[in-house]
N, C-alpha and C positions, 0 to 999 in steps of 0.2 A: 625310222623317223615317221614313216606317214602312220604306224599304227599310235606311237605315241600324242599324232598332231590329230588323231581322230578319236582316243580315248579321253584327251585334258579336256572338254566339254561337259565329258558325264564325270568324269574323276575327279574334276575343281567343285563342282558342290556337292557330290557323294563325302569327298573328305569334311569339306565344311560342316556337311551335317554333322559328319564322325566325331566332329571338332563343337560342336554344338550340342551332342549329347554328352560328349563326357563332363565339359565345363558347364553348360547352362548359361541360360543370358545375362551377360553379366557386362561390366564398361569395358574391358578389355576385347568381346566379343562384338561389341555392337554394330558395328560395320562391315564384321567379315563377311555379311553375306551379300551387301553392294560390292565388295571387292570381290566373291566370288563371281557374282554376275561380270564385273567388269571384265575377267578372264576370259568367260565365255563371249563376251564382246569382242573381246581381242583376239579369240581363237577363231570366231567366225570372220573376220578381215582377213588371217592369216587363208585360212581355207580358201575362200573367195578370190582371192588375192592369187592364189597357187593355182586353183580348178578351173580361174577365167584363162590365166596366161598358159598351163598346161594341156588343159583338159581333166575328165573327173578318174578318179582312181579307188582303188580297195585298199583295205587291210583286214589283219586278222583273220586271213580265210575268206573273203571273202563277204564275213558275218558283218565288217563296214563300211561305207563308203561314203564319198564325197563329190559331188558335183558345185556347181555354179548356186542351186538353188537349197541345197543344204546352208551352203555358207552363207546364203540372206539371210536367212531364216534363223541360225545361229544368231546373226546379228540382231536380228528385232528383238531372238527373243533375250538376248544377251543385254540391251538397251532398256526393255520394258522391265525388266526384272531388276536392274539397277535402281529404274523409277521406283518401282515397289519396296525393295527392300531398303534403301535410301527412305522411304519416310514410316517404315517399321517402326522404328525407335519412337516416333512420336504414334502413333498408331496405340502402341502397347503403353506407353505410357499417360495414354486416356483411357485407357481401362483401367488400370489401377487407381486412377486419378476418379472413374466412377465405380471404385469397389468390385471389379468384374475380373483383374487380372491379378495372379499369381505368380512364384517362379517356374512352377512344374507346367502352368499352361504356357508361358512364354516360352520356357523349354523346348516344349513339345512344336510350339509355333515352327519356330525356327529350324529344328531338325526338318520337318513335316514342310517347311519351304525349298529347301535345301535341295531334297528327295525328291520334289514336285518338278524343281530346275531340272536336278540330271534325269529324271525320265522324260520330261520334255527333249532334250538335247538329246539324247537316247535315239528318242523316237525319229528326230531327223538325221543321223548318220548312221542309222540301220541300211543293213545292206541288201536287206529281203522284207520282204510285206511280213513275213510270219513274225521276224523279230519287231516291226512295226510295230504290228500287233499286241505282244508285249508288251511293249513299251507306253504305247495310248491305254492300254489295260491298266497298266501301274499308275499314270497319273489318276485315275477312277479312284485308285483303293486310297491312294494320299491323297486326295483333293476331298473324297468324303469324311474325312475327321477333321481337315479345314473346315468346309463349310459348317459341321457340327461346332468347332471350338466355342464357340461361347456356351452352349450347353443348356441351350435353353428350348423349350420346348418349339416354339419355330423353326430354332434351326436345328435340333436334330429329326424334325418331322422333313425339313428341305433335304437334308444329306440323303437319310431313308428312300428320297423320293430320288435322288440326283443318283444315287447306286442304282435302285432297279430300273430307272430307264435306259441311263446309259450301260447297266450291262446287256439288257434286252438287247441296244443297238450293236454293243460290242459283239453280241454272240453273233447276231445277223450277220456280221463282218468278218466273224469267223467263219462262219457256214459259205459265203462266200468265198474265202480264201480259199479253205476247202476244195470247194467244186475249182476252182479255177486252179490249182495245186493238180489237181487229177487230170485236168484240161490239159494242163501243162506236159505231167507226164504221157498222156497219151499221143500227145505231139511230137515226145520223144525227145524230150527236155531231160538232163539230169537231175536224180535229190537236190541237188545242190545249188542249181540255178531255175528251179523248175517257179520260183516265189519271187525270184532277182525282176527287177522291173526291167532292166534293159535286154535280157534275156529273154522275157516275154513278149518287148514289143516287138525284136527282130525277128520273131516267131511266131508272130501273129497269124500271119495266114494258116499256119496249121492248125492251130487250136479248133475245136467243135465250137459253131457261132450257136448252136444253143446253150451251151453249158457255158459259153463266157458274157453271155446274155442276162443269165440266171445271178453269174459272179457277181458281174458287174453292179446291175440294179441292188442285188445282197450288200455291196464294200462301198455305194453311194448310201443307200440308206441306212446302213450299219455306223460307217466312219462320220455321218453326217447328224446322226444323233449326236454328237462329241463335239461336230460342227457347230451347232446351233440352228439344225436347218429344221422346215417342218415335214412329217409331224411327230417326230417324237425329238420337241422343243420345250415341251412345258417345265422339265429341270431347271432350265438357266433362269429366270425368272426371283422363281423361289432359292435357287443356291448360290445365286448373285447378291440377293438382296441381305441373305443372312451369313453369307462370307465375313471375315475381317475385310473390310475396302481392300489391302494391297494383296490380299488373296485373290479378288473380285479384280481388280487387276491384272493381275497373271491369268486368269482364265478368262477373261472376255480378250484381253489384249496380244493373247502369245494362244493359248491353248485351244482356242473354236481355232485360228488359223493354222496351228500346226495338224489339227483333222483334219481341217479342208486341204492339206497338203496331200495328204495320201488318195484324197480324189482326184488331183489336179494329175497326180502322176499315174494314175489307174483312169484316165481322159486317153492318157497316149495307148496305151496297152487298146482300150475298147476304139480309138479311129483306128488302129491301124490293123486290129481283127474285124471291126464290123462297123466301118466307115461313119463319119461324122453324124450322122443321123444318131443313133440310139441314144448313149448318152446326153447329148445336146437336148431332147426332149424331156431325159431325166430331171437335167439340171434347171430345163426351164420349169418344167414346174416344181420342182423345191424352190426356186429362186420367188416367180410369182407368190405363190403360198404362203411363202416366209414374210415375204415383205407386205402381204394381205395381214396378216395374224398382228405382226409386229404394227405396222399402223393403226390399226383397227384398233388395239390394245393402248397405243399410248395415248390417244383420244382423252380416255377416260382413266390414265392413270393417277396415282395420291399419291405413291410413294418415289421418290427421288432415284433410291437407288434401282427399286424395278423398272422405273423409267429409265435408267441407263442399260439394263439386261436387254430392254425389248429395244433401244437402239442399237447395242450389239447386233439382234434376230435382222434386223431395217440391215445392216453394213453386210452380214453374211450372203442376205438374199443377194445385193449387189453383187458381191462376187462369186456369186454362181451365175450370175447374168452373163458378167463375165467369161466366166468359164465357158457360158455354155457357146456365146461366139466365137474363142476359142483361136482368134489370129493372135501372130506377134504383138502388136498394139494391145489387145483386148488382157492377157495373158500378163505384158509389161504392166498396164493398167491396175491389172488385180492385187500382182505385188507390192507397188506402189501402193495400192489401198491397205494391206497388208500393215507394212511399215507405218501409214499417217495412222491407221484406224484403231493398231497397237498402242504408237505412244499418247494420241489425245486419248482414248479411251484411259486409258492406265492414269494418265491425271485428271481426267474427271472421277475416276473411282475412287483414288487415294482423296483428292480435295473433299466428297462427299464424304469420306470417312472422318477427316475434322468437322466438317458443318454437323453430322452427327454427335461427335463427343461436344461440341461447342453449343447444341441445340437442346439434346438428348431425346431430338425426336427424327424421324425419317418422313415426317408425313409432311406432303408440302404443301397442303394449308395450315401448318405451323410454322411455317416458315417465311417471314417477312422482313425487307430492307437490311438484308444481309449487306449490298454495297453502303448503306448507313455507320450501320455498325460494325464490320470485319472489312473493311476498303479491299483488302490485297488477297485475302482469301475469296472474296466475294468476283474478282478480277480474274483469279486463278481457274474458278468455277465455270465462271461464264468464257472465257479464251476457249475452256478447253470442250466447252458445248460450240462454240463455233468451228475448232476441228471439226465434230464430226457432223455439221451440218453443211461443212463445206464450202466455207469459204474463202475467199483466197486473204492473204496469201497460202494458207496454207496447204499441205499436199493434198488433200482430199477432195480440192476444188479440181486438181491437174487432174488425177486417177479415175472419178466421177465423169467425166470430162472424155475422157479417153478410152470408159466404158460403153458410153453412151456413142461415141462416132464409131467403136469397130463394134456396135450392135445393131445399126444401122448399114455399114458396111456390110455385114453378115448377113443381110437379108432378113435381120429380126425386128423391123420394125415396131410389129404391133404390140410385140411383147417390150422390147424395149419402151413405148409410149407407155404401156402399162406398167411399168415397171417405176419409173419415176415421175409418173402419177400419184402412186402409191408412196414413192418418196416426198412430195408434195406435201403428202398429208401428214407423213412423219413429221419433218420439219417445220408444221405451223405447229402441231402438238405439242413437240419437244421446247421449241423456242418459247411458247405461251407458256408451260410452265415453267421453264427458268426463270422467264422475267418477274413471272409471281412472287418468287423466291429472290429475284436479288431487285426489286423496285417496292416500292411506298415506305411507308412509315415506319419506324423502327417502335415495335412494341412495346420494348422494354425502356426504352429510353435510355438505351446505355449510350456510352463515350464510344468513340473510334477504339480497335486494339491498335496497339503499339507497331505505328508501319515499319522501323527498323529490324524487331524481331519478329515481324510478321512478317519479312520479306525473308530472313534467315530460315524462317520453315518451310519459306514455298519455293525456294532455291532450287532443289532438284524439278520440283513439278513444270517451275518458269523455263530453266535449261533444256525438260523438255519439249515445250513449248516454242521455243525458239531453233531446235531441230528440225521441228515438224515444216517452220514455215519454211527454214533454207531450205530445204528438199524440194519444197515446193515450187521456189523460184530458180532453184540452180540447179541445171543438170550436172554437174559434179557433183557431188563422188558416185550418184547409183547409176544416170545412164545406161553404162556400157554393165553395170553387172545385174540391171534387168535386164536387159537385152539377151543375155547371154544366160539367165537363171530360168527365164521365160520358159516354162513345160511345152512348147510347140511339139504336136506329132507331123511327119511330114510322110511319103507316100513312102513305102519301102520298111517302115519304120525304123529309118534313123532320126537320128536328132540334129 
């Protein structure tokens, strides 16, 4: 039972794809890949649900596992991926609608989403870093013929560019496994749990504090290329911007957080071999760095959708800030961010991909009196830029919030004042071009679209929207399984 309740995650959309290449996209298909997200939805409650009341457990040798903070994770990314492939259908049929789409490239879409789902999902109920590893490798090789699908010289100049960085970082990440795989064994670790995280951190004090020094700073700046953190961030920008939007979704919204996963649990391994100090300086400066680059950038940004990539860079820094204070609050916090910055993200990506097919441009000095002309998409856009600037109600005001008090608590003052300082400047940037974009005149002088089938296509994106903010205001349902998903290392290195 538990191997079967830990394979349906990667086995519900590995079949779907299976089920997606033999038929192709067709009416009968159209949905099955929200329904296969929804499983993974539903797989991750279950897990969650088992691993809060039980404790965390294996299967399959070992090769899987489940804790508390799998089964979050399961869920955001089971929730964001609904969002995404919920407005597919309409996604691919403005490509067609502008002469760009096909059956063989929808085809491929959808297999190549499918594949991207369960190596994601993969990646979090791995039961050792090495098969991590794998797993964050795979989404690389299927996310670069995403970002490539339209096939245009942009984007397959971004893919080109989204492969060799992030493999640079993945190799870094390997070389660090590596060394810390030998650390292991020389501590006297078995093959077989010598990569296992809980195995490493209750063996911490053996391991060589130079060689998991060396690891560590290797699987921070390795796994953090993937992350979105600086410097090797320049990818996301360019493979965001020429993604299909609900691709560009699943990777700003599930895929930077499910990297930053494997740091937050490689946090416990390095406090409790080589106490709070090392990492914590790593993380702060990726954290500062990021959120330098990210604001500084969106300043001066045109295009819409790279303005949403480099507010992704602004959300990651935050939660390395996080990380790097690193109490139970700080830790809760980050997840929470996690969860709000996945699903507002994932509807700002997808809404920006109709104001694309509705505009036929990305540039946002072409872009005027959208709330004129398109009321409820215009609505959709702008909600879902106030997720992630943080306002309440919604979760990103709580999370931000709760960053910010155990970074202070933590003694990181200065860095924390610099830190949303720097957010600061994000937020008048981003906010200033939005408003560009959905206030004055309407150009064309067109009529309003049609609010009842306007509100029929933003149905999924509004549902999300309205998640975000209950979470925000009610501690039920996540409280108690942040609390308990929470990566805290404690002295002795249990959990």
């Amino acid at each position: 039972m538990n191997t079967v309740l830990l394979l349906a995650p990667v086995a519900v959309p590995a079949l779907a794809a299976l089920a997606y290449l033999l038929t192709g996209w067709r009416p009968g298909t159209t949905h099955l890949g929200t329904v296969s997200a929804l499983l993974v939805f539903t797989t991750g409650i279950l897990l969650a649900v088992r691993t809060v009341r039980d404790g965390a457990f294996d299967a399959a040798a070992g090769w899987l596992s489940a804790d508390p903070l799998a089964g979050f994770l399961l869920i955001v990314i089971g929730a964001v991926a609904a969002v995404a492939c919920a407005a597919s259908p309409g996604y691919l049929a403005g490509e067609r609608a502008d002469g760009h789409g096909d059956p063989g490239s929808e085809r491929r879409y959808a297999v190549l989403v499918q594949a991207f789902l369960a190596a994601m999902a993969l990646a979090v109920v791995a039961g050792n870093l090495g098969l991590t590893w794998v797993a964050i490798e795979a989404t690389t090789t299927v996310t670069a013929f995403l970002v490539g699908h339209k096939r245009s010289r942009a984007a397959v100049e971004a893919a080109w560019k989204y492969v060799v960085i992030c493999s640079v970082g993945i190799a870094l990440a390997l070389l660090g496994i590596v060394i810390l795989y030998a650390a292991a064994r020389h501590a006297g670790l078995s093959e077989s749990s010598a990569l296992d995280f809980d195995a490493l951190t209750s063996h911490a004090k053996q391991l060589d504090p130079a060689a998991t020094r060396m690891a560590v700073a290797l699987i921070v700046l390795g796994f953090g290329a993937k992350a979105g953190l600086a410097p090797l961030h320049s990818w996301l920008p360019d493979a965001h911007s020429q993604a299909p939007a609900p691709v560009s979704a699943l990777m700003s919204g599930v895929l930077l957080s499910v990297s930053f996963s494997v740091i937050l649990r490689t946090r416990q391994v390095a406090d409790a071999a080589l106490g709070t100090g090392f990492i914590r300086i790593l993380l702060l400066i990726a954290a500062l760095a990021t959120l330098t680059v990210a604001a500084l950038l969106l300043i001066g940004q045109r295009d819409y959708k790279r303005m949403l990539a480099y507010s992704s860079m602004e959300h990651m820094g935050l939660m390395a800030l996080g990380a790097a204070a690193g109490s139970r609050l700080a830790m809760s916090a980050v997840l929470l961010h996690i969860a709000g910055h996945g699903l507002g993200k994932s509807v700002a990506f997808c809404a920006s991909g109709q104001i694309l097919h509705a505009e036929h441009t990305s540039q946002i000095d072409s872009v005027r009196g959208l709330a004129a002309r398109t009321p409820v998409l215009a609505g959709t856009f702008g909600a879902a830029v106030l997720v992630l600037l943080g306002f309440p109600p919604f979760s990103l005001f709580a999370s931000e919030l709760g960053i910010a008090r155990a970074g202070f608590a933590a003694g990181l003052g200065w860095p924390t004042a610099a830190a949303f300082t720097l957010m600061l400047v994000a937020f008048a940037a981003l906010a200033a071009h939005t408003l560009r974009m959905l206030t004055g005149p309407d150009p064309l002088q067109g009529s309003p679209a049609a609010t009842a089938a306007a509100l029929r296509t933003q149905a999924p994106l509004i549902s999300a929207l309205l998640v975000v903010a209950v979470i925000g205001v009610a501690a039920w349902p996540l409280a108690h399984l942040l609390s308990a998903a929470a990566p805290i290392s404690f002295p002795g290195g249990t959990r």
